[in-house]
C-alpha positions as CSV (number, residue, x, y, z in Angstrom):
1,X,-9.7,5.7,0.5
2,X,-9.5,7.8,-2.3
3,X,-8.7,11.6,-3.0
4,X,-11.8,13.4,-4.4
5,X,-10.1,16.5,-6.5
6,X,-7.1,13.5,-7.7
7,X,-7.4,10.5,-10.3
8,X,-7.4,7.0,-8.1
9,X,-6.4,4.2,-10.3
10,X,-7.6,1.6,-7.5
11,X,-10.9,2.4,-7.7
12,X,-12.7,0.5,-10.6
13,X,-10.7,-2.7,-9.2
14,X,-11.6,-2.3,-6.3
15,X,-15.4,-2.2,-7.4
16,X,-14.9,-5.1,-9.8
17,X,-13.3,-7.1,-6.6
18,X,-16.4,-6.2,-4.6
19,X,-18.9,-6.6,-7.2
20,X,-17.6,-10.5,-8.2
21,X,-17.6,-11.5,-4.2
22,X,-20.8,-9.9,-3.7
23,X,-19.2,-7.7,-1.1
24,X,-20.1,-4.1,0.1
25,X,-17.9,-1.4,-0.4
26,X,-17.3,1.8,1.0
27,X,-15.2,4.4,-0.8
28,X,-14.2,6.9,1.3
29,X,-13.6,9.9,-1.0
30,X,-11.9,12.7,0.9
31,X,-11.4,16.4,-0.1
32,X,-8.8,18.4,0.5
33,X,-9.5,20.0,3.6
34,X,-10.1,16.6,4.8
35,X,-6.8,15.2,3.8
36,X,-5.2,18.4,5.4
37,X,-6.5,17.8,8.8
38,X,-5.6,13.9,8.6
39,X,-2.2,14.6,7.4
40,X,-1.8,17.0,10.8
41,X,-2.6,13.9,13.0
42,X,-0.5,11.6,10.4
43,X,2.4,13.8,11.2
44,X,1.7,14.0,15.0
45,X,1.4,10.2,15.4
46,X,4.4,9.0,13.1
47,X,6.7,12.0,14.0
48,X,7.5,12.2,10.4
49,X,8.0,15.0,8.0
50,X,8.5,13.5,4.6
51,X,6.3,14.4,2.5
52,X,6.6,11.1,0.6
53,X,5.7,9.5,3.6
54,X,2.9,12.0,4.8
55,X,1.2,11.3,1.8
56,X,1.3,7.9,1.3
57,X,0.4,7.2,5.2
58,X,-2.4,9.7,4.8
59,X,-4.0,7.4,3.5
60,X,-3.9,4.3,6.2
61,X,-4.8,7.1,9.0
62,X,-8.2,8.1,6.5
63,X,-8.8,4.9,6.1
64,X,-8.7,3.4,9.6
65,X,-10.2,6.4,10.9
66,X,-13.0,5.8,9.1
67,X,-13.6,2.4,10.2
68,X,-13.3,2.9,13.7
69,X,-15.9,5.5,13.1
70,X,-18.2,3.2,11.7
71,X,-18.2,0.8,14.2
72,X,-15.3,-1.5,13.5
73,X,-12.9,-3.1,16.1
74,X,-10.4,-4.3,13.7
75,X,-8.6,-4.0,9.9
76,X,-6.6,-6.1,8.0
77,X,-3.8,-4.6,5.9
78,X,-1.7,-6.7,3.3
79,X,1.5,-5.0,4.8
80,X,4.7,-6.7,4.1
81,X,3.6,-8.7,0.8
82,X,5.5,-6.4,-1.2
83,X,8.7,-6.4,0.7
84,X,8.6,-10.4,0.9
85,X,7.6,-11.4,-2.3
86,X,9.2,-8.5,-4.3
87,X,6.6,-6.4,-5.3
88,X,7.9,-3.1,-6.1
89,X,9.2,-2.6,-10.2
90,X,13.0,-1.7,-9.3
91,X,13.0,-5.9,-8.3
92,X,12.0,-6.5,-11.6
93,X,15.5,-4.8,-13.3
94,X,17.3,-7.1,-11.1
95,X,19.2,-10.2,-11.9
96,X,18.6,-13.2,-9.3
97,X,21.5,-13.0,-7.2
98,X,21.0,-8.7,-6.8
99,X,17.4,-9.8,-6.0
100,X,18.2,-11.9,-3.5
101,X,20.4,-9.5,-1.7
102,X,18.4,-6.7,-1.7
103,X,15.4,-8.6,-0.5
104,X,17.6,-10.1,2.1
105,X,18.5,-6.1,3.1
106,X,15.0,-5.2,3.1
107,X,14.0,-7.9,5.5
108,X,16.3,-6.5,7.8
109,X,15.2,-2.8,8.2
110,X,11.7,-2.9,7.0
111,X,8.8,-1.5,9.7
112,X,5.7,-0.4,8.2
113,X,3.9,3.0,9.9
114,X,0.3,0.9,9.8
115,X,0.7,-0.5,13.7
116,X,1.2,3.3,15.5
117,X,-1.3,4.6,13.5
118,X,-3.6,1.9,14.6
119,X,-2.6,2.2,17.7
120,X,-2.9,5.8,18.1
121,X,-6.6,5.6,16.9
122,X,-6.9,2.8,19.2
123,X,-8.1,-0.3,16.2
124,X,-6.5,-3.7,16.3
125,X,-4.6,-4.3,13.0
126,X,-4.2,-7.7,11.2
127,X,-1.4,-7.9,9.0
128,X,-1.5,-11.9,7.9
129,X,1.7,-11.5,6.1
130,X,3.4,-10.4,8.7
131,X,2.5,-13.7,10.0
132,X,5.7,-15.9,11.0
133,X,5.0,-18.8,9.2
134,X,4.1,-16.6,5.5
135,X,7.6,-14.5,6.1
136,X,9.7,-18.0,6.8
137,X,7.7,-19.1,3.7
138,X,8.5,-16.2,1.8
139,X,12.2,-16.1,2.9
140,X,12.9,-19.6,2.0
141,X,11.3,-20.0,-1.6
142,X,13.8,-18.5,-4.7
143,X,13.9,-15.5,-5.6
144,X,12.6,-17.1,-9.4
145,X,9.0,-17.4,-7.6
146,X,8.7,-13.6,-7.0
147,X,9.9,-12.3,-10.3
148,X,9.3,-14.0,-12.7
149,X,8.0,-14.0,-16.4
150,X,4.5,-14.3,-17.1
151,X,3.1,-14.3,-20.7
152,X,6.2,-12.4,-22.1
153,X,6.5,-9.7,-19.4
154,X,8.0,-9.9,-15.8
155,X,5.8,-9.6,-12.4
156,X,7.0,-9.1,-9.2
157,X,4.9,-11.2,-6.0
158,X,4.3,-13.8,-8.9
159,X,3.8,-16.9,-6.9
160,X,0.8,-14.8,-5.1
161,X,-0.2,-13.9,-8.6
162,X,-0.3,-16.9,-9.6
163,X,-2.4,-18.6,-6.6
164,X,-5.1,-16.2,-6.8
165,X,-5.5,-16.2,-11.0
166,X,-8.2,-18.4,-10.5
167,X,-10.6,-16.0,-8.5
168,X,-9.5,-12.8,-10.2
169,X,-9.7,-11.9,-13.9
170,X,-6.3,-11.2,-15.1
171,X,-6.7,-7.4,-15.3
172,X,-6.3,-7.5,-11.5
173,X,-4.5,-10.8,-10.6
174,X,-1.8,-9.8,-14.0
175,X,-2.1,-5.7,-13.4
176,X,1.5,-3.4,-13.5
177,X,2.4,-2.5,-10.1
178,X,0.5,1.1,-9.0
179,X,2.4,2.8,-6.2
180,X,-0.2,3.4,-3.5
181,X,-0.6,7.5,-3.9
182,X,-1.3,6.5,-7.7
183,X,-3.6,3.6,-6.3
184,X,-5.3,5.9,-3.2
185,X,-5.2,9.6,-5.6
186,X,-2.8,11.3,-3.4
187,X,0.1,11.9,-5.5
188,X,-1.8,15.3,-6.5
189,X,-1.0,16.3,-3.0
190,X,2.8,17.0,-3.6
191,X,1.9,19.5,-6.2
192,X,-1.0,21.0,-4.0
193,X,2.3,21.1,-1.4
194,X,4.6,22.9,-3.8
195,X,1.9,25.2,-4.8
196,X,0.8,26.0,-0.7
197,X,3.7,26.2,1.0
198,X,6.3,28.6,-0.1
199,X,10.1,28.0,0.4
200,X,10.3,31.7,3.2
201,X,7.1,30.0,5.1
202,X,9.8,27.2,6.1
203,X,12.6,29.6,8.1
């Protein structure tokens, strides 16, 4: 899912993925009107108000509403790769020990908005590293095989990096970390907010 009236910096790897694996691909490009009405039935699902989290879930709703329109029964999201194997850039400031830690307190409270969305719109959701066996994996491996240095510059998720270099060309597999509303286009949307709601509208 992408924004139409936003930059999406997912796209083109996403089309390069597809095209290499002989796979089809369906962009679903959403205006804004569109992305208004699926962030009213984000909001009413998740109960949430954030627009940091509006937007970013956005997203997931478009996305799996989409495919239960088109006829599928189920979708597979790589939810929790990024909270196991250190994935987000703040990990990479970290020293080993911090790392460690704050993974540790991540594992504790971490819940991802994916399954009540799914549920609401009533698609099974496969989440394969959620799986118990990947997240005793991932919890029992050093914190060294999730950041670490590659080629003179540090990666979070290295050791899955570093399985899949072989199938991808290193512009994916070796790519900077892209926050999914840079990914998906729909960090435009907190401007749009600032610029459509005004401050009185809210009392």
């Amino acid at each position: 899912m992408v924004a139409a009236d936003f930059p999406s910096t997912d796209l083109v790897n996403a089309q390069l993925v597809a095209k290499m694996n002989g796979m089809k691909l369906d962009v679903v490009s959403a205006s804004i009107d569109e992305l208004l009405q699926a962030i009213e039935q984000t909001i009413r699902i998740l109960h949430v108000f954030n627009p940091i989290e509006i937007r970013n879930n956005v997203v997931l709703y478009l996305t799996m509403e989409t495919a239960k329109h088109d006829g599928f029964k189920s979708i597979m999201t790589g939810d929790g790769a990024d909270e196991l194997f250190a994935g987000y850039r703040f990990f990479q400031r970290m020293s080993q020990p911090e790392l460690q830690k704050d993974l540790e307190r991540i594992w504790k409270i971490m819940h991802f908005p994916s399954l009540a969305i799914s549920k609401a719109l009533g698609i099974s959701l496969q989440t394969p590293f959620l799986d118990v066996t990947v997240i005793e994996y991932a919890k029992s491996i050093s914190p060294d095989l999730k950041v670490h240095e590659e080629n003179g510059k540090k990666h979070g998720k290295w050791v899955l990096r570093k399985t899949f270099e072989n199938m991808l060309p290193p512009s994916i597999a070796w790519r900077d970390k892209d926050a999914m509303q840079d990914g998906s286009g729909t960090n435009g949307l907190t401007h749009f907010f600032d610029s459509l709601i005004q401050d009185s509208s809210l009392f």
